[in-house]
N, C-alpha and C positions, 0 to 999 in steps of 0.2 A: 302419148299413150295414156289410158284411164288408170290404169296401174301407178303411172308416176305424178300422175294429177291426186290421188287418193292419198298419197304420201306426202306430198308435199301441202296438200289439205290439212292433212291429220297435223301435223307440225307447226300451220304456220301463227297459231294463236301461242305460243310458246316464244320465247328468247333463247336464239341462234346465234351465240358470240361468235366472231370469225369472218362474218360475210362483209361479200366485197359492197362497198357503196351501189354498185348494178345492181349485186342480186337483191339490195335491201329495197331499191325503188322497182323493180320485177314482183319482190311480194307483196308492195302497199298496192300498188296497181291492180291485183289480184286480187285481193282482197276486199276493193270497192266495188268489183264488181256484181251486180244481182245477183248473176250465179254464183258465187262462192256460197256454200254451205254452210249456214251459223249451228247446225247437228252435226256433229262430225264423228262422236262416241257415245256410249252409255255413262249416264253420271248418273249421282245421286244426288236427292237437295241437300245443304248444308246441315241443315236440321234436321234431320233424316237420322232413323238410329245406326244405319249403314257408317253414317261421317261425321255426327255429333261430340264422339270423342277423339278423333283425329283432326276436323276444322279447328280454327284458330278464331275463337271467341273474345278477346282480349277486349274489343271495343263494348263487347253487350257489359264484359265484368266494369268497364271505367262508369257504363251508361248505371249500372248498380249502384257502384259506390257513391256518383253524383244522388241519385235518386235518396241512399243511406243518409249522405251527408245534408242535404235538403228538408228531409223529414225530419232528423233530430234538430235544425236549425230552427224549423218552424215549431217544435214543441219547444224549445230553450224561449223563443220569442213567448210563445202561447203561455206558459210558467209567467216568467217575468212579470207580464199584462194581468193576469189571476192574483202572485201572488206576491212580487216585488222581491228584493232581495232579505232572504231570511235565514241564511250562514252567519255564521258570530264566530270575528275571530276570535275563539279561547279555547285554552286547551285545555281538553279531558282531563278532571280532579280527583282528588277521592277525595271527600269531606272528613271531616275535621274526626266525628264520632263513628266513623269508618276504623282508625287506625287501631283503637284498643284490641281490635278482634280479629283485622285481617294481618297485623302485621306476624301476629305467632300464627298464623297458614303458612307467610311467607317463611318466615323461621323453621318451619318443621321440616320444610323442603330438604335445607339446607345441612340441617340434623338429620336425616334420613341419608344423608348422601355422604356425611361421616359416620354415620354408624356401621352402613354397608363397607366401609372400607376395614372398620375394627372388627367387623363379622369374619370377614377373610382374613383378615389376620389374626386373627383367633383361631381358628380351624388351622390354619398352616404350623401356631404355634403348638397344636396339639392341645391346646385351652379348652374347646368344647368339640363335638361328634358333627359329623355328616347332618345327620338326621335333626339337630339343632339347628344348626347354621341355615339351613333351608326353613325350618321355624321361622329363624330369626327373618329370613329376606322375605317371606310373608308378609311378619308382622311390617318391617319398615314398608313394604308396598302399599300394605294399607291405611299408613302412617301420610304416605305421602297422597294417598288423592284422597283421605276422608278428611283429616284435620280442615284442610284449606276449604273443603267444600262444606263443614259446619262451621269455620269461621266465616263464610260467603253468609250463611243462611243465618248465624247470631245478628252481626254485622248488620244483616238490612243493606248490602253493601247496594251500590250503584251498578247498572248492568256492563259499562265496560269494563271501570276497575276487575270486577268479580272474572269477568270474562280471559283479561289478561292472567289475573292468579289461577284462575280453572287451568287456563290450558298451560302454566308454568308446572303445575301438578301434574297435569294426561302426561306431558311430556318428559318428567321426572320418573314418573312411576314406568312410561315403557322402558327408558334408560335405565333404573332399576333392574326390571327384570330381565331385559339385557347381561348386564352387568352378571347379574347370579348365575344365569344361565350359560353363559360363555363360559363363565370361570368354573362352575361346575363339571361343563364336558372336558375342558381343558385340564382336569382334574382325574377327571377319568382317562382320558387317555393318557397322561403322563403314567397313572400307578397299572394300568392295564398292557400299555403298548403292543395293543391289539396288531397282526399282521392283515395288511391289506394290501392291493394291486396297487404298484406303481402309476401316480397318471401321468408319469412321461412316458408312457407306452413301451418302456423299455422291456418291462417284463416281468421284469423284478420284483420282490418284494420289502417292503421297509416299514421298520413301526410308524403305527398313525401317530405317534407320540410324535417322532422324528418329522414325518410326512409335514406336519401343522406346524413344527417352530421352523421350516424353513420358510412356510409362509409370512411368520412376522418376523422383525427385526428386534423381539422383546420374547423370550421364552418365556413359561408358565414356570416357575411362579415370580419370574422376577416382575411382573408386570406388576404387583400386589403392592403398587405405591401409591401415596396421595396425587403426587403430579400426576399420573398415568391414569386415575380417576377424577380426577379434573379437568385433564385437558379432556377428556370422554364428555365430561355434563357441560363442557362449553361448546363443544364439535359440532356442526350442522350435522347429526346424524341421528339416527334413536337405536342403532347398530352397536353393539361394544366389540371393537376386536385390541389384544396389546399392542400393536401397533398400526399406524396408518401411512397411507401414499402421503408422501408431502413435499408441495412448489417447493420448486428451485428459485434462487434471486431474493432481494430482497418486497420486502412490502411495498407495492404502487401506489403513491402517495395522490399522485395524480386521479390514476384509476379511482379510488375511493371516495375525491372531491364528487368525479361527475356520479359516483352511483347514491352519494350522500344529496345530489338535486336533484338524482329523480326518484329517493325515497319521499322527497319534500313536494315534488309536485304531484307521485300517486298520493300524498294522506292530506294534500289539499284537495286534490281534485275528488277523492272519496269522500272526505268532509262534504264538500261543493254538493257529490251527488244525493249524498244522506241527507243531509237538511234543506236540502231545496227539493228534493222530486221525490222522494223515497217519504220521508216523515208526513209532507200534506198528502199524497194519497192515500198511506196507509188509515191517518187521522179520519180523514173526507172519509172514508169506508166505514168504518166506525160509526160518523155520525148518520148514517143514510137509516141504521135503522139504534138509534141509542139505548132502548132498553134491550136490545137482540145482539145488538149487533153485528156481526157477520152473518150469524144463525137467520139474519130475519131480510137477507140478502135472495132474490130469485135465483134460479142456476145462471140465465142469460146474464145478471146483472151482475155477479160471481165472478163471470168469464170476464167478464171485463174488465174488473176491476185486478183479477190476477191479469192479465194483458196489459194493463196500464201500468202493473207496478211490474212487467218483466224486463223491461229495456232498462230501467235506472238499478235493478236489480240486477241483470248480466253485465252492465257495465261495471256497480261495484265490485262484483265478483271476477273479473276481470282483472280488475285496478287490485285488490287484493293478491292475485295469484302473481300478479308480474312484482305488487313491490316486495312481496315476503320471501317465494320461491326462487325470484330471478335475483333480486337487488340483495335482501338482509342475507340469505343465506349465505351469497357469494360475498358479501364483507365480511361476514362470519369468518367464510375458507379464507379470506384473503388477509386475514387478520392473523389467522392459526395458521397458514399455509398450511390449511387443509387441502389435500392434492385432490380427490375426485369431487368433482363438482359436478356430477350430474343429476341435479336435485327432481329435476321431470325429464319425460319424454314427449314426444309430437303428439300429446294426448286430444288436439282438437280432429287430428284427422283419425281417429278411433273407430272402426267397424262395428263393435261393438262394444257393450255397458262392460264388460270385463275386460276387455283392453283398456276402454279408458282408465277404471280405477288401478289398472297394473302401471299405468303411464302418469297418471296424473301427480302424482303424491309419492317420489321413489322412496323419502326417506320412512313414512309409515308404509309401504309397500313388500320393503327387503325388511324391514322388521316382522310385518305379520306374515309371511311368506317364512321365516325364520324363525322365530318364537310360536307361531301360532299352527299355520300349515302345514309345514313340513313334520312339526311333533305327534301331529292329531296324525298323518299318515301314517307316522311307524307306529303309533299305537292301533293302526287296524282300523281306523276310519277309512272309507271309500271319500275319494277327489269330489263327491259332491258334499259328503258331510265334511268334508274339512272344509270347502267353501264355504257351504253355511254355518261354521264355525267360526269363520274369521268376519262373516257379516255379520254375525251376528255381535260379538265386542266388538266390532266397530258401529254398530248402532247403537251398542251401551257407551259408549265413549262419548259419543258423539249429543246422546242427549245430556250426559252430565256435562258436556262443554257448553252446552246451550240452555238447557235448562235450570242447573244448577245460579245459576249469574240473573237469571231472569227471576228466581223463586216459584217456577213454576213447571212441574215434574209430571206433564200432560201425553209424554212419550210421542209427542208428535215425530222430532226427529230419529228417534228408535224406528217408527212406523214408515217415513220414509224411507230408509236406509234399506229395512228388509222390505220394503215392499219393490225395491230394483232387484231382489235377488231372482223373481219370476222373468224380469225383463232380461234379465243378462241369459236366457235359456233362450227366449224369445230373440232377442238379436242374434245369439249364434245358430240358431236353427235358419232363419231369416239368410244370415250369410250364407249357411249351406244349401240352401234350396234354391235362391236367385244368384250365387255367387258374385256377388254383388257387393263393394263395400260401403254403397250409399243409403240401402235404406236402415241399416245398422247406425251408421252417422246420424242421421236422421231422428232416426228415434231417441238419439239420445241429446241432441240439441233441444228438441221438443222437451221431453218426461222432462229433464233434468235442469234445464237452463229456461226453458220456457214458460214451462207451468211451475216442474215441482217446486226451484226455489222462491217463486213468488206468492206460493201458494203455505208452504211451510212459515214463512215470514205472517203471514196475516194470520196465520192459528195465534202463535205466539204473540201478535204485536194486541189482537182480540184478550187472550189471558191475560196479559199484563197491564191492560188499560182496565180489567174486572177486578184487576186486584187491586190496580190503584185507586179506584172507585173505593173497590170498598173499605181501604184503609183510612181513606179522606172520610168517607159516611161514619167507620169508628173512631174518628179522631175528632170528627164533628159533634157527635155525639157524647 
């Protein structure tokens, strides 16, 4: 019957486990024949938006990475051929007339982070007022990112040295304000013991005083020690709470060998890519127009030259993120059995420019979200202006971490920084309308990894070859 010929049609391009040796030479027979039907149903091509993300693409991704891994082979060759090997093993110095200026930057740090401790213990002791003590955590915040940043700029220091003490400062002064601002709330609620809802849903109600030391294993104010402010400015975090989760077991001695060789092969392999592909293009850029130069660059000729410097620029960037956030921090915790370790999130598969910055960077993330965000809301800011509140010190942060080491205060990276606050409206509007979380991804591979950072690199690397020009023309002179 045609009924049971349709059926056994429809079926017989399929895998029927069970059949007898008969029925299997019954359906190859069949099958050769002209008549058998090679249309049997409705399909869709593979590529088809129908089956595009349900097919199994695995061979086009290998056919990628061969092509990935081919194309940096042949520019590693093409380098070489150009410009031979030009890494030098040595490591980063600070010279000699460096120290008279930077080492009291380093110093201040460290004086800033005992004082804060005598601040608090001052006030507990009834020694000085509320209204002081908060003076006083001022002054030392300003203590701690201005001093290092005029000994950078007495100094004349060198742009890494400067760079290392800038960001030992950023990173002081948010533990700082951490630090005061914890202890303050913690303060207030101990002398208020404000009634609020239970959040074990029980019902009930209990002081917030009570609520928050069952959270730590350290109540307020016994936390108000040196140790308990120490182990904080060593802790991978910029978070202050009394106390932390913390591993069980002892320290992996093992664990630590292998994360100490691949801190050793990212800061070669980042050396490798600075000085071999990152330094002659930016140089080469320079020289194409030398009294201009970048300025006297075409836009086509621009493009290319930021395209040239993006790949050795994404891979640094890269090689930074995995040895610092993956590698140092987690020695860090694994040092202090510091118990939460999740320094990022899945921030490449990011929908959008504010997902990535909530993912990418947790430990300045829960700090401006804590210190910065959520304050400016209870003060009556709407969720856009505390947004742009928190971009906005983080684009002041971010040019004193760059600019400041460089000597040159051109507000480039200020400029980038807010200039993604437009785009982060832009990808989530994007998400809403194609519901979609590729072309959000998208755009922020592009802006941010493609252009922006090889494009912010050449402002600064442009200022800092005009300065050094011109220090050499007045020292020639």
């Amino acid at each position: 019957p045609v009924a049971s010929l349709r059926r056994l049609a429809s079926t017989m391009g399929r895998r029927r486990p069970g059949l007898s040796p008969a029925a299997q030479r019954r359906e190859r027979a069949i099958r050769r024949r002209a008549a058998f039907p090679p249309h049997r149903r409705t399909r869709f091509s593979l590529l088809s938006s129908e089956q595009i993300e349900v097919a199994r693409h695995s061979g086009l991704l290998n056919l990628f990475g061969v092509i990935i891994v081919a194309t940096n082979f042949r520019l590693v060759i093409e380098n070489l051929r150009k410009y031979g090997i030009l890494i030098k093993l040595q490591v980063v110095r600070l010279r000699l007339e460096d120290w008279p200026l930077v080492v009291p930057g380093a110093a201040s740090l460290a004086l800033a982070v005992l004082l804060a401790y005598a601040n608090e213990r001052a006030l507990l002791a009834s020694v000085t007022s509320a209204r002081a003590t908060l003076a006083c955590h001022v002054v030392l915040v300003a203590l701690a990112l201005l001093v290092p940043a005029l000994s950078i700029q007495l100094a004349d220091s060198d742009i890494v040295p400067g760079f290392l003490l800038m960001a030992a400062s950023v990173a002081t002064t948010m533990k700082l304000i951490s630090y005061a601002h914890v202890n303050y709330d913690l303060r207030r609620l101990a002398a208020q013991k404000r009634e609020v809802a239970s959040p074990d849903g029980e019902g009930g109600l209990v002081g917030a005083g009570d609520m928050f030391d069952r959270l730590y294993s350290v109540a307020y104010p016994a936390n108000i020690t040196v140790g308990n402010l120490l182990y904080f400015m060593a802790a991978p975090t910029l978070c202050y709470q009394p106390s932390y989760p913390r591993s069980r077991g002892p320290v992996r001695r093992s664990w630590l060998a292998r994360r100490a060789l691949e801190y050793l092969l990212c800061a070669g392999f980042l050396m490798l890519v600075i000085e071999q592909y990152i330094v002659p293009a930016a140089e080469n850029t320079l020289k194409l127009d030398v009294e201009r130069g970048i300025k006297g660059l075409t836009p086509a000729r621009a493009i290319e030259r930021v395209l040239k410097l993006s790949l050795p620029v994404l891979y640094s960037w890269l090689c930074v993120f995995y040895g610092f956030f993956h590698v140092q921090l987690n020695v860090m915790a694994e040092l202090l059995r510091f118990g939460d370790r999740e320094f990022y999130s899945d921030w490449w598969n990011a929908e959008t420019l504010s997902e990535y910055w909530r993912k990418w960077n947790l430990p300045v993330h829960n700090w401006a979200t804590r210190h910065v965000y959520f304050p400016l809301l209870e003060a009556g800011v709407g969720k856009t202006g505390a947004m742009l509140g928190v971009f906005f010190l983080s684009a002041a942060l971010h040019e004193v971490l760059i600019g400041v080491p460089c000597h040159v205060l051109r507000f480039w990276a200020f400029g980038g920084m807010m200039a993604q606050a437009p785009l982060v409206f832009l990808t989530n509007k994007l998400k809403a309308r194609f519901k979609s979380s590729n072309a959000g991804n998208i755009i922020f591979w592009l802006t941010f990894c493609i252009f922006g950072q090889p494009m912010i690199l050449l402002l600064y690397w442009h200022d800092v070859a005009l300065l050094q020009r011109a220090k050499e023309a007045g020292g020639g002179a």
